[in-house]
C-alpha positions as CSV (number, residue, x, y, z in Angstrom):
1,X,121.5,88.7,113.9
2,X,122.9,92.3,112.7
3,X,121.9,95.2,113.8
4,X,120.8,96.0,110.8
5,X,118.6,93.3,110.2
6,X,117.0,93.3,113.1
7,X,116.0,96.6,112.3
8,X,114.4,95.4,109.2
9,X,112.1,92.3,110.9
10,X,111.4,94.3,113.6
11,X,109.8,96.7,111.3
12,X,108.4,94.3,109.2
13,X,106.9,93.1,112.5
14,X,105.5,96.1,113.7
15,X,104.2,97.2,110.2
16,X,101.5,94.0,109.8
17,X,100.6,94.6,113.8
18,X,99.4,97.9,113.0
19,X,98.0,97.2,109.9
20,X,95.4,94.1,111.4
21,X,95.3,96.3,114.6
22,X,94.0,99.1,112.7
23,X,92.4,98.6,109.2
24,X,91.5,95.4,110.0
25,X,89.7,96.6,113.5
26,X,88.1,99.3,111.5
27,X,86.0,96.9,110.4
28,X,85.6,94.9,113.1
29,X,84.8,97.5,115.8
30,X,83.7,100.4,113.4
31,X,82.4,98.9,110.3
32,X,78.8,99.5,111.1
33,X,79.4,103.3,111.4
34,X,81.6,103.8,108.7
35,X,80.4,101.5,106.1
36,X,82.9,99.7,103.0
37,X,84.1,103.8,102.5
38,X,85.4,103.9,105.6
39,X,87.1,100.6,105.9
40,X,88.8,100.7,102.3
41,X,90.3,104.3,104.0
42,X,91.2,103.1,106.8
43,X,93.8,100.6,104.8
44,X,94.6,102.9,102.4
45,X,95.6,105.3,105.1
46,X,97.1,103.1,107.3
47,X,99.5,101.8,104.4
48,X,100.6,105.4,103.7
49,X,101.5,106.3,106.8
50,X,103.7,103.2,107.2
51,X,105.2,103.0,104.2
52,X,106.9,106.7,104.5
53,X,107.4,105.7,108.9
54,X,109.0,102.1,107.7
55,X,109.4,102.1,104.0
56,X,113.6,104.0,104.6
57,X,114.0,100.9,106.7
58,X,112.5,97.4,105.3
59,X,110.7,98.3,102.2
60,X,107.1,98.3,104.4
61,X,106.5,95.3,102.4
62,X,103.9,94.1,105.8
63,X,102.0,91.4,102.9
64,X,103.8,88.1,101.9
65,X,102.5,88.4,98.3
66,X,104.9,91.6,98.3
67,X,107.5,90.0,99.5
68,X,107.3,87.2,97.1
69,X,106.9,89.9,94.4
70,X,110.1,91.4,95.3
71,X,112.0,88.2,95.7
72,X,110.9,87.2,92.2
73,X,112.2,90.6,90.5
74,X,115.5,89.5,92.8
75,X,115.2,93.0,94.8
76,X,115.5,90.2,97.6
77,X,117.4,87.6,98.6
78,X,115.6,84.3,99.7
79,X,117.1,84.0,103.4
80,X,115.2,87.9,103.7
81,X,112.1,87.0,102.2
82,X,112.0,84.1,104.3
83,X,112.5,86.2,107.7
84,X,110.2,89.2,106.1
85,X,107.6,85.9,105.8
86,X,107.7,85.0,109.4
87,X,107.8,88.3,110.7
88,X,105.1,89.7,108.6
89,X,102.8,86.2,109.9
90,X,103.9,87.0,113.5
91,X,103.0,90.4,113.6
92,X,99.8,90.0,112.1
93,X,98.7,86.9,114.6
94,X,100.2,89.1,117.6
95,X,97.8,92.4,115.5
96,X,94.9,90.0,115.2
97,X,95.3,89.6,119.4
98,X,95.5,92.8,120.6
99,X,92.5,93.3,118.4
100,X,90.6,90.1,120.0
101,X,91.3,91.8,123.3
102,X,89.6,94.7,123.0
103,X,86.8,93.4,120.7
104,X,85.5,91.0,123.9
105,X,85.3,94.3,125.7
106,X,82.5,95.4,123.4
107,X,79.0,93.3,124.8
108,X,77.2,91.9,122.3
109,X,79.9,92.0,119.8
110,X,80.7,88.6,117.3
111,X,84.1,87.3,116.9
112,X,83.6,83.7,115.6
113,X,83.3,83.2,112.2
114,X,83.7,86.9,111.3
115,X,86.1,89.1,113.1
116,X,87.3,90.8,109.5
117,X,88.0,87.6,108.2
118,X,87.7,86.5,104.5
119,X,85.2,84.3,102.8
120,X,83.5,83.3,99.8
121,X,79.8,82.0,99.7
122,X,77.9,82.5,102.7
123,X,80.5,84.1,103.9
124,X,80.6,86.6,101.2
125,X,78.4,90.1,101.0
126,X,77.3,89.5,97.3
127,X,77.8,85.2,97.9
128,X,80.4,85.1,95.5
129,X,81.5,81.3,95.1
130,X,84.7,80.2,95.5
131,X,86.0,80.3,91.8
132,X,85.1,84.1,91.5
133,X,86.7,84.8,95.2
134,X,89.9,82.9,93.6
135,X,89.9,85.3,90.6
136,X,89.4,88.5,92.5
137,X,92.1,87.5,95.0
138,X,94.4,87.3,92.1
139,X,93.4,90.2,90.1
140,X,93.2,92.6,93.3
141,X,97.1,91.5,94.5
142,X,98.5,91.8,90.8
143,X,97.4,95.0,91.2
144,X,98.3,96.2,94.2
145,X,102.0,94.2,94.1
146,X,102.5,95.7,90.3
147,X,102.1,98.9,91.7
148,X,104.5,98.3,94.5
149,X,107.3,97.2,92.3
150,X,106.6,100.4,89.8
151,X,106.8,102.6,92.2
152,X,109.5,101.3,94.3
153,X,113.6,100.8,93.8
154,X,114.8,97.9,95.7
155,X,113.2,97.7,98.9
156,X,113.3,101.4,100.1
157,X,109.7,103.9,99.5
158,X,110.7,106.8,97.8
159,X,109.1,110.7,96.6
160,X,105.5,109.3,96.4
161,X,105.2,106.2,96.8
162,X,103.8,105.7,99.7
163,X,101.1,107.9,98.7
164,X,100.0,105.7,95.2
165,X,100.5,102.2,97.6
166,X,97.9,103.5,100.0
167,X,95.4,104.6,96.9
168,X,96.0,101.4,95.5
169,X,95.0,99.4,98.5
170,X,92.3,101.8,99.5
171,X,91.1,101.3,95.6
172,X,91.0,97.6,95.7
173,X,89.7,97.3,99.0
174,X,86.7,99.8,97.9
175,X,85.8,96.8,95.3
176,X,86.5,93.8,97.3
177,X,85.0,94.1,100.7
178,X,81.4,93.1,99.0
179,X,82.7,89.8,97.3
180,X,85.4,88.3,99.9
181,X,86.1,90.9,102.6
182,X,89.2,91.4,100.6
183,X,92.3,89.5,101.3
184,X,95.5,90.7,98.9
185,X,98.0,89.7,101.9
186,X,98.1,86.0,103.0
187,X,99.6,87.2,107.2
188,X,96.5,89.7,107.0
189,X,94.0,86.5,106.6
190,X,96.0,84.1,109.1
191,X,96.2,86.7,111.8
192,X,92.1,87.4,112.2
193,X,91.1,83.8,110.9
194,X,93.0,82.1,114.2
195,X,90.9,83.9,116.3
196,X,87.5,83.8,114.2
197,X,87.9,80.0,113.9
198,X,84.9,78.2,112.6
199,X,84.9,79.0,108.4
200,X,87.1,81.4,108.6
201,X,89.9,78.4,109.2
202,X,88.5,76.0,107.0
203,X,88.2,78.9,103.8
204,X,91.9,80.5,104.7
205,X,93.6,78.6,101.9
206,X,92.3,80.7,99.4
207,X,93.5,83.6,100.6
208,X,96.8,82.5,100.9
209,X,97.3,80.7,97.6
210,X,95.7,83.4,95.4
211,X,97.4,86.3,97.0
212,X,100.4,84.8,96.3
213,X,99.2,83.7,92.9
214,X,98.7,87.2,92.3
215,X,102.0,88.5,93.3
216,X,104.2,86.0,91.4
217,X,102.3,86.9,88.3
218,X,103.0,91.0,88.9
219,X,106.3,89.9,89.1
220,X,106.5,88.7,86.0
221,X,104.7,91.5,84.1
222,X,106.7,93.9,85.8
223,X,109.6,92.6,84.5
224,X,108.3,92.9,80.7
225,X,106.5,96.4,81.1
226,X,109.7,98.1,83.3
227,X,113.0,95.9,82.2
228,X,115.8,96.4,84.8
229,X,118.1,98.3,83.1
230,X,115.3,99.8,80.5
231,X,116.1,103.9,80.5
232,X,112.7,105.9,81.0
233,X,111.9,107.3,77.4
234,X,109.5,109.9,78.3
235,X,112.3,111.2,80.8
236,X,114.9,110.8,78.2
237,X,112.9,113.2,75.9
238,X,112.5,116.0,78.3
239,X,116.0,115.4,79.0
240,X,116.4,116.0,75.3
241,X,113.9,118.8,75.3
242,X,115.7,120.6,77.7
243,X,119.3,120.5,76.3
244,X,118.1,121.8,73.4
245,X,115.9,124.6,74.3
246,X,117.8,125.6,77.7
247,X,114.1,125.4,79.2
248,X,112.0,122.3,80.3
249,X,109.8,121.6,77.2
């Protein structure tokens, strides 16, 4: 493998470990003090800091429903998707570990069945049943991977970005905690669920197949609200504005 790839898996690697280590053990070890608030912010910040530390070198796509977003607008090709899949899986089980470690040194504290997992019904804040946990899954990752392809060219973060990636998770984390515990990245459910066993297991299907649901179909959108080769028309009148006035209109 080239250097330069390596570079790329590794960080793809690291990027989901940190993510479950953190934002998911926000709400594992800390979601009692800080509430849904504080858990939505936690990922929300966590994916803003990574995506301007790792988004120069892989993209910081750390979510397979990104990655199959990307793949689908062919920002990717299907032999890097496939290593961005494993990696991303792998550093989310070895995330998910480190986390289990130092959960079992809290007494009293539950891991089975919970431990920031997903789930609809019992499992779910508000009992949502399975069909509206399906739904929101979808709807929460076409957002989240439609605003990843707007506001990214190829696979590199640029100007902002990072900063409306982390709102946008933070936002529909804020809304999906009560229903499902909110999902929106299939290696973020396997990583946690391995270790919760019980329900966790048995309900993880979901929130593989709907996050990925979801990011095939913002692929698809994106391609009809921002065509490839499509010039910016707002930027194209100021453009215009300023040739003719010699001063930004």
């Amino acid at each position: 493998m080239e250097t330069t790839e390596t570079r790329i898996v590794v960080s793809e690697f690291l990027g989901t470990l940190l993510l479950v280590f953190f934002a998911v053990g926000a709400a594992v070890l800390a979601g009692e003090y800080i509430g849904t608030f504080g858990i939505a912010l936690a990922f929300g910040f966590t994916m803003l800091a990574l995506a301007y530390a790792l988004g120069p070198i892989s993209g910081c796509h750390i979510n397979p429903a990104v990655t199959l977003g990307m793949l689908l607008a062919r920002r990717i090709s299907l032999h890097r998707a496939v290593s961005y899949w494993i990696a991303q899986v792998l550093g989310a089980i070895v995330g998910a570990a480190l986390l289990f470690l130092v959960a079992k040194q809290v007494p009293g504290l539950k891991t089975h069945d919970a431990f920031g997992t997903n789930g609809w019904g019992d499992r779910s804040a508000v009992h949502l049943n399975l069909g509206g946990a399906f739904v929101a899954e979808i709807v929460m990752t076409f957002l989240f991977v439609f605003v990843v392809l707007s506001v990214t060219h190829r696979v590199a973060v640029i100007g902002f970005g990072g900063l409306a990636l982390g709102l946008a998770l933070g936002t529909v984390h804020l809304i999906g905690i009560p229903l499902d515990g909110t999902s929106v990245n299939p290696a973020r459910s396997i990583g946690p669920a391995l270790f919760a066993g019980g329900a966790a297991i048995t309900q993880l299907w979901l929130f593989i197949v709907a996050p990925l649901i979801g990011g095939a179909l913002a692929a698809v959108v994106h391609q009809i609200t921002h065509p490839p080769h499509e010039p910016r028309l707002v930027a194209d009148e100021e453009v215009a504005g300023e040739s003719a006035s010699g001063e930004r209109v």
